[in-house]
C-alpha positions, -999 to +999 in steps of 0.1 A: +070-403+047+069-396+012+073-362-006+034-356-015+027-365+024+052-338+040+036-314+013-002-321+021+007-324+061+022-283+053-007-274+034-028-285+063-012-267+089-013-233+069-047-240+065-054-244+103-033-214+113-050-195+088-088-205+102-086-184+133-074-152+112-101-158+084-129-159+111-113-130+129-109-106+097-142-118+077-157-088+065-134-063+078-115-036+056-074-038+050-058-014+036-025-026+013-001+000-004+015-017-031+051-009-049+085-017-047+096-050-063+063-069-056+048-049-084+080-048-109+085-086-109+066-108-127+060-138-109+049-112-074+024-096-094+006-125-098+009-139-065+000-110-057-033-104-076-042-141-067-038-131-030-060-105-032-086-124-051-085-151-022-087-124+004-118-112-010-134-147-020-128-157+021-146-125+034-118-103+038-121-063+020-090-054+004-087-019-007-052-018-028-035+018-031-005+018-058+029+036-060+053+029-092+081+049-086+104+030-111+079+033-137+077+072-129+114+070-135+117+054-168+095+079-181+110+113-170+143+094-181+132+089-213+119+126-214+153+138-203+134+154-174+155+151-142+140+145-102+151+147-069+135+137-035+129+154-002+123+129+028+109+099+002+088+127-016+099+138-052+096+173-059+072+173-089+072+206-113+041+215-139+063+198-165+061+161-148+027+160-133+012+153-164+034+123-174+030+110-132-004+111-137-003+093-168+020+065-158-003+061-123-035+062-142-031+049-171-008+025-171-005+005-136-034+010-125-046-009-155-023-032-152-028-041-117-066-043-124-060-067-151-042-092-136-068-093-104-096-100-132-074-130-149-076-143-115-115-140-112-115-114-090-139-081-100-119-043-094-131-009-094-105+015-107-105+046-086-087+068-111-093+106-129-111+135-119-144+120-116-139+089-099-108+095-075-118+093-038-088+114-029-092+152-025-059+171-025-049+206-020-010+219-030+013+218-002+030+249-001+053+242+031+075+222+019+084+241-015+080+206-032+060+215-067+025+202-074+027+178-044-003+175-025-016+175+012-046+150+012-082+178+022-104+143+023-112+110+012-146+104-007-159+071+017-187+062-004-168+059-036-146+032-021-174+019-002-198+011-029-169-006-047-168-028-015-206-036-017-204-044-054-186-073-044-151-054-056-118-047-050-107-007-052-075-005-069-069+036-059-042+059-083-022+085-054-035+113-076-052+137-062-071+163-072-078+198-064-117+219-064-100+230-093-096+199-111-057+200-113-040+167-105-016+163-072+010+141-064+009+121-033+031+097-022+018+062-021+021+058+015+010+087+029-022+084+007-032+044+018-030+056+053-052+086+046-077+058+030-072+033+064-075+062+086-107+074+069-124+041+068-113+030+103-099+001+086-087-031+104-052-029+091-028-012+069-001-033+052+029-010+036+049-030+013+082-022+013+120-036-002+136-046+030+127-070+054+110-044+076+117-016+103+153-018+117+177-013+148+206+005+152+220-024+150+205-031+110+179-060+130+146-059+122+117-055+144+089-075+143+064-058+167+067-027+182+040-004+201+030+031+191+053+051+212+079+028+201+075+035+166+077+075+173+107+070+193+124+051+169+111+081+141+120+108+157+160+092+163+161+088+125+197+069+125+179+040+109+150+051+092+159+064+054+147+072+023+113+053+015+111+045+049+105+077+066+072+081+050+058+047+056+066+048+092+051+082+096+023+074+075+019+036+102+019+062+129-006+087+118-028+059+108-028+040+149-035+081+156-064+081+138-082+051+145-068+021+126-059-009+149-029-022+135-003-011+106+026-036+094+058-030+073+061-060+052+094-071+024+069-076-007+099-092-022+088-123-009+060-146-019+031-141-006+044-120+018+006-101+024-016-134+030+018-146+053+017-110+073-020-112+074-032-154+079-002-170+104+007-162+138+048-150+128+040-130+104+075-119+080+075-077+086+073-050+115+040-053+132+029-017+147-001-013+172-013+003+200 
């Protein structure tokens, strides 16, 4: 058998694995937070965009929330401005949240937009004062600066971007009645946006290859009580991680079927988590 034959024999079985999800997820909402290395490298990005844009051209409702943590970084760097995190959650003082909100708004979610439309796809950008869906007030628990708790989500702004045949690409800025900006973390702000839409999935991209053992094995499904066990033991759950798997847990609590931990380092990781029966991440439901 030559080359081209192996080649068009594994295109058709993706395609024929991916039928039944297609059918199964046509015109349903999922929810994808979006950081890490999928959205620093270069060749990801696009995948990535391109993934999206064949999501939505096959029926499915992507609704992208973006981090860009690095980026954040450079930029207080490069202002001498130093930062610390609590539990995945950097402290934010009245001196950054300007150049956050910047970097979020201005810049990557831009970008990100951009790149969808070079692939023909058509975004909304869910950004500012005006247009942000999320509602924020300052969380004065956890002594962490102008970090916010998420009050609501405006539903009809992200749901007329869906009926305009769009994809929402949403900043985690929020904003207060007062009109001052918030920082929220990435992925406790796309499971705020699943949880509020009742969507079908969330999909957490992440820099390792999912949730992990004690023994440094990753899981590939696990139930809801599972997930809380392995939360509350908190031997192997660090860092970035702590946040998404809280975030996958509030989001089964409040109505959203499924939630998946997925290594956006590899390619196509979303459509592969989302279209085949293995999947490559941690698969949470109830």
């Amino acid at each position: 058998m030559s080359i081209s034959e192996k080649n068009a024999l594994n295109i058709s079985k993706v395609l024929t694995e991916a039928l039944p999800y297609i059918r199964k997820f046509n015109n349903k909402v999922v929810v994808i937070k979006y950081g890490g290395s999928a959205m620093e490298n270069k060749v990801l990005q696009k995948n990535f965009a391109r993934d999206l844009v064949l999501m939505k051209t096959v029926g499915i409702h992507p609704i992208l929330v973006h981090g860009g943590g690095p980026q954040i970084d450079f930029e207080l760097k490069k202002n001498n401005i130093k930062f610390e995190f609590k539990d995945g959650i950097r402290k934010t003082t009245l001196e950054m949240i300007n150049i956050v909100q910047k970097v979020l708004d201005n810049k990557i979610n831009k970008d990100i937009s951009e790149l969808i439309r070079f692939w023909g796809g058509k975004t909304s950008r869910l950004i500012g004062k005006k247009d942000s869906p999320i509602k924020a007030i300052m969380d004065r628990k956890k002594n962490l600066g102008k970090v916010g708790l998420i009050k609501s989500i405006d539903k009809k702004k992200i749901k007329a971007s869906i009926e305009s045949e769009k994809i929402p690409v949403i900043s985690p800025i929020g904003w207060t009645s007062k009109g001052e900006p918030m920082n929220i973390n990435g992925d406790l702000a796309a499971c705020s946006v699943a949880a509020y839409l009742k969507a079908e999935k969330i999909i957490l991209l992440t820099d390792i290859s999912g949730v992990k053992d004690l023994d440094g094995k990753k899981i590939s499904t696990m139930s809801l009580k599972e997930a809380k066990r392995v939360l509350k033991n908190k031997k192997n759950i660090k860092g970035g991680m702590y946040p998404k798997l809280t975030g996958a847990i509030d989001c089964l609590e409040k109505g959203v079927k499924n939630a998946h931990i997925v290594d956006g380092r590899l390619p196509h990781s979303v459509l592969i988590e989302l279209l085949t029966d293995k999947g490559v991440g941690t698969w949470i439901s109830k």
